[in-house]
N, C-alpha and C positions, 0 to 999 in steps of 0.2 A: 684876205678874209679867212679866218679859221673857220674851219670845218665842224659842222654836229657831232655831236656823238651819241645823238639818237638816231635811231636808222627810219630810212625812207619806207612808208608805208603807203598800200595803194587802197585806194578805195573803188569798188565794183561797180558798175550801171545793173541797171535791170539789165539790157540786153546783153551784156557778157555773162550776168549769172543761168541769164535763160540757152546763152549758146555755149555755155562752155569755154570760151575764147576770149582773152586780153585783145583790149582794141591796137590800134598800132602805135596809140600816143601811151598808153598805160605798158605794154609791151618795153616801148622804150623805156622806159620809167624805171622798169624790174632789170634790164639788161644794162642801164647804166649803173645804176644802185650796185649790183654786183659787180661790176667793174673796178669802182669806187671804191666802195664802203666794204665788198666781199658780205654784202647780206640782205635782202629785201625781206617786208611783210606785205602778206598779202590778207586784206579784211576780208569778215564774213562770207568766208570761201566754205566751211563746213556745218553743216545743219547741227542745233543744237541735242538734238534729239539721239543724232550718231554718236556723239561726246560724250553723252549720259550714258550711252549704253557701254560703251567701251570704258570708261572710268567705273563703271559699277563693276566690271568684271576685272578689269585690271589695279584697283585697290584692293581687292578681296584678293589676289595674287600677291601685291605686294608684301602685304603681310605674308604672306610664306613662304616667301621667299627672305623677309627681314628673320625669319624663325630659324633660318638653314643654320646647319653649323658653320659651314663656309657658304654664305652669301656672297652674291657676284656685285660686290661693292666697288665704285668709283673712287680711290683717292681717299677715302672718308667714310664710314658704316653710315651715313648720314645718306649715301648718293648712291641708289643700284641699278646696275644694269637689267632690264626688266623687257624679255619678248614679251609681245602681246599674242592669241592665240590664231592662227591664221586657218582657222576652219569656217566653215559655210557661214556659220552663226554669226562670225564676230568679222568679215570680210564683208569691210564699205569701201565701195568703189573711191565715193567720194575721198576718204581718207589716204587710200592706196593706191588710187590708178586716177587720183585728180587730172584732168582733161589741162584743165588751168597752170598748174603745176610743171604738166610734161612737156607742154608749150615754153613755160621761159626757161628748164633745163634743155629743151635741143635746140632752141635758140642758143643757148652760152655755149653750148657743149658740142653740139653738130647734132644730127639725125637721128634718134631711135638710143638713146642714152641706154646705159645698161643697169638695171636694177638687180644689186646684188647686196642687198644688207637692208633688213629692217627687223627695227628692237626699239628701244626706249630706255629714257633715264627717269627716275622716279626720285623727287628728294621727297624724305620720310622726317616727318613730324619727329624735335628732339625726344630724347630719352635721357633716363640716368647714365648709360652703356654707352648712350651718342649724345652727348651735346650738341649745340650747333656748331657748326664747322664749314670754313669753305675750302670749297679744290681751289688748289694751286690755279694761274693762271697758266695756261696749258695750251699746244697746238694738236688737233687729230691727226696730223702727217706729221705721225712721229718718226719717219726715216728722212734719207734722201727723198726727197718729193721735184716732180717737176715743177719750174718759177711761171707755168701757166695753167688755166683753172682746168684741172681736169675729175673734179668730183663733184659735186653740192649735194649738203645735206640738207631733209628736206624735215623739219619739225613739228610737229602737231601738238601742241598742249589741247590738254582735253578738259580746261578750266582756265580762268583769265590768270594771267601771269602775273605779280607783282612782287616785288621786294620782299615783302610778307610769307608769299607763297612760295619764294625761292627762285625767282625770276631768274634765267640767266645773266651772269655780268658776260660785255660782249666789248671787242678791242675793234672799232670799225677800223679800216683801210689798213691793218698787219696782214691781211692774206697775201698782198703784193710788196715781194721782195724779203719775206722772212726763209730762212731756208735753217737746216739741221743744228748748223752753228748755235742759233739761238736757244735752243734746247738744251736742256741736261735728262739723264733718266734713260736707261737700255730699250729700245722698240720692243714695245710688247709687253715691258716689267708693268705692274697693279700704275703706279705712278710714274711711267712715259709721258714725254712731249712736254714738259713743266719749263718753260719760259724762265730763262737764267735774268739775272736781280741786273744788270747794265742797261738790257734791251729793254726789260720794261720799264725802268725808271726815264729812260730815251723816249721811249715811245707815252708813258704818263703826261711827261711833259709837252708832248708834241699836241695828243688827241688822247685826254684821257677816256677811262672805260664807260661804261652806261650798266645801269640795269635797267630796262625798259619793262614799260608795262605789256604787256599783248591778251587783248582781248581776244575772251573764246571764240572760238569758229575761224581764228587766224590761221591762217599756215605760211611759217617762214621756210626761207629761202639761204642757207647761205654758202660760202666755200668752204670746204673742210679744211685748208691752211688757216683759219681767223683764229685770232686768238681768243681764248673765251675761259670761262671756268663758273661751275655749279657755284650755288649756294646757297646758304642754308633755308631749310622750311620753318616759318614759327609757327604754323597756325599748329590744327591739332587733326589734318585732314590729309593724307600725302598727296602730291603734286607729281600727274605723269605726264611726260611729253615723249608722244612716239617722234622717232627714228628712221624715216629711210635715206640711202644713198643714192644716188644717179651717177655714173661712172660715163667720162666721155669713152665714146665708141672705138678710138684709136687705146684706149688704157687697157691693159691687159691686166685683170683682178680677177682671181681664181674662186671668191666667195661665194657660197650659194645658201637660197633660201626655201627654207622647207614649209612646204602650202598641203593643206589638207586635199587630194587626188580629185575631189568633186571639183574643187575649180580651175580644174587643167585648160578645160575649152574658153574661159573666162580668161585664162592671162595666157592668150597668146599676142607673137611679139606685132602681127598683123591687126587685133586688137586694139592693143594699147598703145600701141607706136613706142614701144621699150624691146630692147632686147633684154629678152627673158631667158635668156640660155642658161642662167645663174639658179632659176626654179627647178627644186627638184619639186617631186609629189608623192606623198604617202596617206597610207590609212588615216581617216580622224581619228581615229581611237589611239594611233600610233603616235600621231602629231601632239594628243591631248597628257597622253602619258608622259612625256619625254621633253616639253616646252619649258617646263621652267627648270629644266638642267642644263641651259647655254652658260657660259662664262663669262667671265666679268667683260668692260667695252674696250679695255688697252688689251685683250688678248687676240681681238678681231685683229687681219692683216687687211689691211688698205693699200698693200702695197702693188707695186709691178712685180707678175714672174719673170720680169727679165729687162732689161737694162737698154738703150741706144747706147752702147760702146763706142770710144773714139770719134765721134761726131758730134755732141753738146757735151 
């Protein structure tokens, strides 16, 4: 029997949304899915009201960040890489320290995952300057990468997803068994990780791609090996979907995140059951000045500082 190529999504009871916590049948649910597929969704896991607030502030961003001379664009002036601002104001738990969330990454990942990477991709309504355009199909372990999951990314679209609105196209079950080979494009360069024209036509025919829909308040789930690529927004509205990373506890990634100092006592790693070693803390004034100077998303390192030599 062939396989979907839309991805398994869960749907909540009252009592998980009231405790916080996937039952052990829904649990399994999201920890097979990733195994599988390398992606779950999870429904009406974020109140709609936090979405509103963080899309009012992070469109009004986008745009000035599309104004830059050098804009931190994906692949495409169509596609930016877009922090959002992590001061008192604009920090929801629900969206960045989901209880839900941290549960089926230290289940995949082991114990206390380490959070070190949160941003956004933002596709922008075309232009005369930007037509519409898709990214390449693409892997985010754009190096050697280990052949087991040691990252998920964790997505928040902050409006429902559709084809229209640039929905991600997504390659379910490439997260297992693709390795560097498959790639063309220097680690790191604007256009890394791009998926050479043999494997996908292989992989086309095996289990073609999806662009699925994901209603607001979703937050997916998936491996940072999968294959995926942006694309284009037609409406006339841009479309952001934040970004973070969960890094298994044995992975050594040197990335950190800079959080406005008042909510030092809020992410500790006893807290949130993350290792937060990856947080630094500064002034809001300092944080708010200096946020939308991060670089583009192929310039982040997802990598290991260092290697198992001679033994795998």
């Amino acid at each position: 029997m062939s396989l979907s190529s839309e991805p398994v999504s869960i749907k909540l009871s009252e009592n998980e949304v009231k405790n916080g916590s996937l039952s052990q049948v829904n649990l399994e649910i999201a920890i097979r899915a990733l195994r599988r597929d390398g992606l779950i969704v999870v429904e009406d896991l974020v109140p709609h009201h936090i979405l509103e607030a963080l899309d009012k502030k992070m469109v009004k961003d986008a745009y000035a960040l599309q104004a830059k001379k050098n804009s931190p664009y994906n692949y495409n002036k169509g596609n930016i890489q877009q922090d959002p601002l992590l001061t008192d104001e604009f920090f929801y738990e629900e969206v960045f320290l989901n209880s839900i969330v941290t549960q089926v990454t230290s289940t995949s990942l082991g114990p206390r995952p380490s959070l070190r990477f949160i941003s956004g991709n933002t596709a922008l309504p075309p232009t005369a300057d930007s037509p519409p355009k898709s990214q390449p199909t693409h892997n985010d372990a754009d190096f050697d990468h280990p052949d087991i999951p040691f990252a998920l990314v964790i997505n928040v679209p902050l409006v429902t997803m559709t084809p229209e609105t640039g929905s991600t196209e997504i390659w379910l079950g490439t997260h297992a068994n693709t390795t560097i080979a498959d790639q063309e494009g220097a680690h790191g360069d604007r256009a890394s990780g791009r998926i050479k024209a043999a494997p996908l036509e292989r992989r086309r025919a095996e289990r073609p791609p999806s662009q699925p829909v994901v209603k607001k308040g979703s937050i997916i789930i998936r491996d940072l090996r999968l294959w995926h690529g942006g694309k284009p927004n037609l409406t006339q509205v841009p479309r952001v979907m934040l970004a973070m990373i969960h890094f298994a506890p044995w992975y050594r990634n040197q990335m950190t995140v800079e959080f406005d100092s008042s909510l030092e006592k809020k992410l500790s790693s006893a807290r949130t059951n993350l290792d937060m070693s990856g947080a630094t803390f500064v002034p809001a004034a300092e944080l708010t000045k200096n946020y939308l100077d991060r670089p583009y998303g192929n310039a982040y390192d997802f990598s290991q500082t260092d290697k198992l030599e001679g033994i795998f």
